[in-house]
KOLROLUM-420109 format. One record per residue (C-alpha): x, y, z. Coordinates in nm, 2 decimals. Example, Ala and Ser with C-alpha at 12.3 -4.5 7.8 and 13.67 -1.06 7.14 Angstrom:
% residues 2
px|py|pz
1.23|-0.45|0.78
1.37|-0.11|0.71
% end
This chain:
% residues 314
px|py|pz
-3.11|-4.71|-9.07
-3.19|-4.66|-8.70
-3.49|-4.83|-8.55
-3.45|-4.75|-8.18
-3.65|-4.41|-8.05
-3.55|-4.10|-7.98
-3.43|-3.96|-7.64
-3.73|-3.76|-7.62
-3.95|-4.12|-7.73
-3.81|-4.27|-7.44
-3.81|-3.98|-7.20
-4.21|-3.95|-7.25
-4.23|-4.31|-7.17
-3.97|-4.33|-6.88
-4.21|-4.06|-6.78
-4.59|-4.15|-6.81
-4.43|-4.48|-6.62
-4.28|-4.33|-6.33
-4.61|-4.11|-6.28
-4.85|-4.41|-6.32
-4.65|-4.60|-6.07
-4.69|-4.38|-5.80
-5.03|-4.34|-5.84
-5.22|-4.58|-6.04
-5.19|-4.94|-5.87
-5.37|-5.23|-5.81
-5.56|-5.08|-5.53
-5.72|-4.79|-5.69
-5.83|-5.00|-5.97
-6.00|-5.24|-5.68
-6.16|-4.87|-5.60
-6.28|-4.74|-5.92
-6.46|-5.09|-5.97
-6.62|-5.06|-5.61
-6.68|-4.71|-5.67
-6.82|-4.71|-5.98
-6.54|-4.59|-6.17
-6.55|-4.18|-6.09
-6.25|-4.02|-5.95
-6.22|-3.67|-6.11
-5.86|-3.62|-5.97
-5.73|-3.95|-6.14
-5.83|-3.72|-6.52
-5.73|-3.40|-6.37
-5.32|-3.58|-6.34
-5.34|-3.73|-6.66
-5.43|-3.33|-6.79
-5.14|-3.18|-6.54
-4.92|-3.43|-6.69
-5.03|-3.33|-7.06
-5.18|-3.67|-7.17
-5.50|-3.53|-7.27
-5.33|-3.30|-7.54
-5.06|-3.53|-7.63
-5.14|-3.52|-8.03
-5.35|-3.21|-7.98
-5.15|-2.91|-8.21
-4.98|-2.67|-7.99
-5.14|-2.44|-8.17
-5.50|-2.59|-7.94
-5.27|-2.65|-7.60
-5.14|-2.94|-7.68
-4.76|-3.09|-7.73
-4.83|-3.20|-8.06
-4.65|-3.53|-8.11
-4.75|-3.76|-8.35
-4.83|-4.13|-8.36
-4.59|-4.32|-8.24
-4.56|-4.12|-7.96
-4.91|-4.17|-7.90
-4.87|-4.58|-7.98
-4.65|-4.57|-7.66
-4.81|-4.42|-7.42
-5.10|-4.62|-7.48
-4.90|-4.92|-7.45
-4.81|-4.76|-7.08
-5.21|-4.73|-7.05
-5.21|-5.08|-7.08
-4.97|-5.20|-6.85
-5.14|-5.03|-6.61
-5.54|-5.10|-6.69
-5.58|-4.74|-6.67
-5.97|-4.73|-6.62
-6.01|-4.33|-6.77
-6.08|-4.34|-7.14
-5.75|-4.20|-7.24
-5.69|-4.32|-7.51
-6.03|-4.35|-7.65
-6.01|-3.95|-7.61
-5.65|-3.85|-7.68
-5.56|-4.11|-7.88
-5.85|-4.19|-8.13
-6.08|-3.94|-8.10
-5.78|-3.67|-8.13
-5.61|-3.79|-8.49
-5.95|-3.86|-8.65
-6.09|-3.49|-8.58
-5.77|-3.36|-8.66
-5.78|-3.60|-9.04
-6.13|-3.42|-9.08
-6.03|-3.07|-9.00
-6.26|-3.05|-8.70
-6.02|-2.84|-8.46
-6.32|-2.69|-8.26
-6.30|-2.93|-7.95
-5.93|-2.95|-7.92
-5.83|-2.71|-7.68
-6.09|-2.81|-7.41
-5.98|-3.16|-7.49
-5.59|-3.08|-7.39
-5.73|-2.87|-7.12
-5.94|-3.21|-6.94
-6.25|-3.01|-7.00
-6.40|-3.28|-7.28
-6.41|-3.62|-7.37
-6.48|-3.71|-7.69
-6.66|-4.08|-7.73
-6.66|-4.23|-8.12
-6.77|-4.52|-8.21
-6.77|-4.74|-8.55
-6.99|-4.97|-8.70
-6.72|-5.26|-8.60
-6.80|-5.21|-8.22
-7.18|-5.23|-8.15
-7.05|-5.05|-7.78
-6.93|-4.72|-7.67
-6.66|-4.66|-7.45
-6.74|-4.37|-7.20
-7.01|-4.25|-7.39
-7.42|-4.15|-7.33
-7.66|-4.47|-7.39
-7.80|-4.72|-7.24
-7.55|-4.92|-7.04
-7.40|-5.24|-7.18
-7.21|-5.50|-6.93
-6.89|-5.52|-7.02
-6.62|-5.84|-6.95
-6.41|-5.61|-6.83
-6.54|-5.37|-6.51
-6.31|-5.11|-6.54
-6.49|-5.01|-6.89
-6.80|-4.80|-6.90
-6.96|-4.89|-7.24
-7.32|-4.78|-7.36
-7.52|-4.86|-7.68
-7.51|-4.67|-7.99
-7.71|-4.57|-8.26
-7.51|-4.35|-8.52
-7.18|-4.54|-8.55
-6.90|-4.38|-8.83
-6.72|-4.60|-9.08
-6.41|-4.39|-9.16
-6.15|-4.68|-9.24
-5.90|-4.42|-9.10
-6.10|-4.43|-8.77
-6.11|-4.84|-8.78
-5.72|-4.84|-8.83
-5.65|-4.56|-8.53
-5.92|-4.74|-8.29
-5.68|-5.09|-8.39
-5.37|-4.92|-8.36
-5.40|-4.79|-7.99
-5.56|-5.12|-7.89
-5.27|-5.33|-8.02
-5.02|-5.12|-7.83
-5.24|-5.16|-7.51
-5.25|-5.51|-7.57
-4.88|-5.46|-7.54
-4.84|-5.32|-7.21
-5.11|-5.53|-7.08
-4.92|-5.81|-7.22
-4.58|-5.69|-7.01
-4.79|-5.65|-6.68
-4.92|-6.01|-6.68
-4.57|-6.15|-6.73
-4.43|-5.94|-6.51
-4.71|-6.04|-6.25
-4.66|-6.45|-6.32
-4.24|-6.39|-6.29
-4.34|-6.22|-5.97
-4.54|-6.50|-5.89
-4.30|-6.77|-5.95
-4.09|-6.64|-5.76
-4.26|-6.67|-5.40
-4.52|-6.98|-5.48
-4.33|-7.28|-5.35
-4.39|-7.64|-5.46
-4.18|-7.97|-5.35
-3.98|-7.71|-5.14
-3.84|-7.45|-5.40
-4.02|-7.20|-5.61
-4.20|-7.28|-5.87
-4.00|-7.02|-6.13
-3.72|-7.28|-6.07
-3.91|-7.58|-6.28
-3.84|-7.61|-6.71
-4.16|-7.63|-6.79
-4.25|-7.30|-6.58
-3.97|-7.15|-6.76
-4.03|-7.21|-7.09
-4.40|-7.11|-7.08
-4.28|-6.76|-6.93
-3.98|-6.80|-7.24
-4.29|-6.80|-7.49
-4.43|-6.48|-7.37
-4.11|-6.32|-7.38
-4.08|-6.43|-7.72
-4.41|-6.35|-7.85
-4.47|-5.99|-7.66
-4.09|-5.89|-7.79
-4.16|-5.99|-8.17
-4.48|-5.77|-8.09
-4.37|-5.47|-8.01
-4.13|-5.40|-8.36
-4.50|-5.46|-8.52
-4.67|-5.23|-8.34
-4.46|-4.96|-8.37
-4.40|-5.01|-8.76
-4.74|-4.95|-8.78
-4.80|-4.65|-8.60
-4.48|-4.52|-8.81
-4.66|-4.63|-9.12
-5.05|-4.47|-9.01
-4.81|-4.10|-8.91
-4.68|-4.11|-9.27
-4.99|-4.19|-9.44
-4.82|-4.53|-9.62
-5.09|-4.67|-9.86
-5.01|-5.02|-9.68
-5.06|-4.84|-9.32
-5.42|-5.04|-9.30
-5.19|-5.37|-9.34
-4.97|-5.28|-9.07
-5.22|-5.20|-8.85
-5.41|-5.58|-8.85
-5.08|-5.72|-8.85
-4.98|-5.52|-8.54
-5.36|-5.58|-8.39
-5.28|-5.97|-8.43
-4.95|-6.02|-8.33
-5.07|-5.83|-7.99
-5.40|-6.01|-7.96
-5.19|-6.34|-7.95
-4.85|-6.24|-7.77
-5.15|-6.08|-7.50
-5.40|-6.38|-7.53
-5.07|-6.65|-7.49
-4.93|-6.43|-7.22
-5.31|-6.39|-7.01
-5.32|-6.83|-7.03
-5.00|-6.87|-6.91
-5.03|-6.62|-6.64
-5.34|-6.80|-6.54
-5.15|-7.13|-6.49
-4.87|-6.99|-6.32
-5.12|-6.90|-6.03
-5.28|-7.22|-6.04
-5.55|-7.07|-6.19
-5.60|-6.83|-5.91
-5.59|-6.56|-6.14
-5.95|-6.57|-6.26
-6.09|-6.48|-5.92
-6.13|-6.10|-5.78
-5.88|-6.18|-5.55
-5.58|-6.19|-5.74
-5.47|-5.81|-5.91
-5.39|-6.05|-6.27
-5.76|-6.07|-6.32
-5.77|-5.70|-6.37
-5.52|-5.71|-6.68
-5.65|-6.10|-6.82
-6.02|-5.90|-6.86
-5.86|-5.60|-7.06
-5.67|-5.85|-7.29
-6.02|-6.04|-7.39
-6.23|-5.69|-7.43
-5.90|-5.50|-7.62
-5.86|-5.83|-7.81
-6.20|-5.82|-7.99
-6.25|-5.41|-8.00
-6.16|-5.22|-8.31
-6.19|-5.57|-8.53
-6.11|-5.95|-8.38
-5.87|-6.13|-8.48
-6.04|-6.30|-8.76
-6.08|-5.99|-8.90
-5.75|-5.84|-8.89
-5.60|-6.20|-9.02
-5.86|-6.19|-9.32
-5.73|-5.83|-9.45
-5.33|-5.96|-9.35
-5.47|-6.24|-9.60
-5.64|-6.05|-9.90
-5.32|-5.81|-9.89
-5.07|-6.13|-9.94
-5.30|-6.33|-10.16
-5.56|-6.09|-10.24
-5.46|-6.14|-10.68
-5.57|-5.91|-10.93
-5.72|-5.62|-10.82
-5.60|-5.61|-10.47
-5.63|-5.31|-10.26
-5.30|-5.35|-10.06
-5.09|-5.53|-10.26
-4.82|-5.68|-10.02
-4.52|-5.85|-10.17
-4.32|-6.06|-9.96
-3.97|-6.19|-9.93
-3.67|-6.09|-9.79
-3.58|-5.85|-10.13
-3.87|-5.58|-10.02
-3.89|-5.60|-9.64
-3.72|-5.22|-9.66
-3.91|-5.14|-10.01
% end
């Protein structure tokens, strides 16, 4: 059985990465949140480079690929704090309209001409929407209030899916911004990167973001093939991010000598999309309550999870 992605998988991602590194650093982030967050060219690239209509049907413009496709490039939307609501249009909105047979808007959405805002009753916010605006912990996030929220379970589990793999890339960005780190901050007259202890916090992270990433993507497998224990994989993919993200945004922290809270330091950027990703689309209590009625849920249980080495490939 082969778990590794395809050559086109890693071709999109190799891609969306080389384009976002050319154009979407630190220094237009510190932009958009001085600027108020508009820069029409920044959403007219992501259309050129066919973002927008990623899982739109090519039969609406789009290239039609499917989940997990969709589950990694919104881990590269993470890594990068993209500000646009990407994912919240592409990614989320996209897959539900297409689950309800609502094909109308899908063209102008692969063309950049719409953005579709959805909320559910688990966030009282909306991302990029109309409303009265709500402060948000993170700037680079425009949120609004909202009055008629949907409760689609299959909306719930998309909206947890794409922020688990975000969580992801954020997750990659802060360690690779502490190793960085380590590397030049001196103490005691060599780099700090060269002490145990800074080692095996940075070790943890490793640890924790790598066991992640297998969960994430199991579950966006398992929401594209409409398993009846998708919703299971989904909260465990949304908590093993939360924490692999959460661990790897504290650690970061101390590595800059707790620099990285201030505005002056690019990490704080990334550390405030962790905490606003890591309670959107249900917290972690939440997610670790359904991981908990499907394992020990008894008679009657919804998702019915057995455990144990015998059924890991059932």
């Amino acid at each position: 059985m082969d778990f590794s992605f395809s050559e086109d998988q890693r071709s999109l991602v190799q891609g969306a990465r080389a384009y976002f590194s050319g154009r979407y650093g630190p220094e237009v982030l510190r932009r958009l949140d001085l600027d108020g967050l508009c820069n029409p060219e920044i959403w007219k690239g992501l259309t050129e480079m066919g973002l927008t209509g990623l899982l739109v049907p090519s039969e609406q413009g789009g290239m039609g690929m499917g989940l997990v496709e969709g589950a990694l490039i919104a881990a590269e939307c993470g890594r990068v704090a993209l500000a646009e609501p990407l994912v919240d249009t592409a990614l989320i909105a996209v897959p539900w309209l297409i689950s309800r047979g609502d094909t109308e808007a899908l063209a102008k959405i692969a063309a950049g001409e719409k953005r579709v805002a959805i909320s559910h009753v688990i966030n009282p916010w909306l991302n990029d929407g109309d409303g009265t605006p709500l402060e948000s912990i993170d700037p680079l996030r425009h949120l609004t209030t909202v009055e008629d929220a949907e409760n689609d379970p299959f909306l719930l589990d998309l909206g947890a899916l794409m922020s688990a793999a975000q969580l992801i890339g954020v997750g990659d960005a802060m360690l690779s911004q502490a190793v960085e780190y380590a590397k030049i901050r001196t103490q005691f007259g060599q780099p700090i990167g060269a002490f145990q202890a800074i080692k095996h916090q940075l070790a943890n992270c490793v640890g924790a973001i790598e066991f992640a990433k297998p969960v994430v993507w199991r579950a966006a497998q398992a929401m594209q093939d409409a398993l009846p224990l998708a919703p299971v994989h989904v909260s465990h993919a949304k908590f093993a991010a939360t924490d692999a993200a959460t661990l790897t945004a504290e650690t970061a922290i101390q590595v800059h000598g707790a620099m990285g809270y201030t505005y002056e330091v690019d990490l704080h950027f990334w550390m405030k999309r962790c905490w606003a990703l890591a309670g959107a689309w249900g917290d972690r209590a939440f997610h670790l309550r359904r991981i908990d009625h499907a394992v020990l849920g008894g008679e009657g249980n919804k998702w019915p999870l057995a455990i144990g080495p015998e059924h890991t490939f059932s």
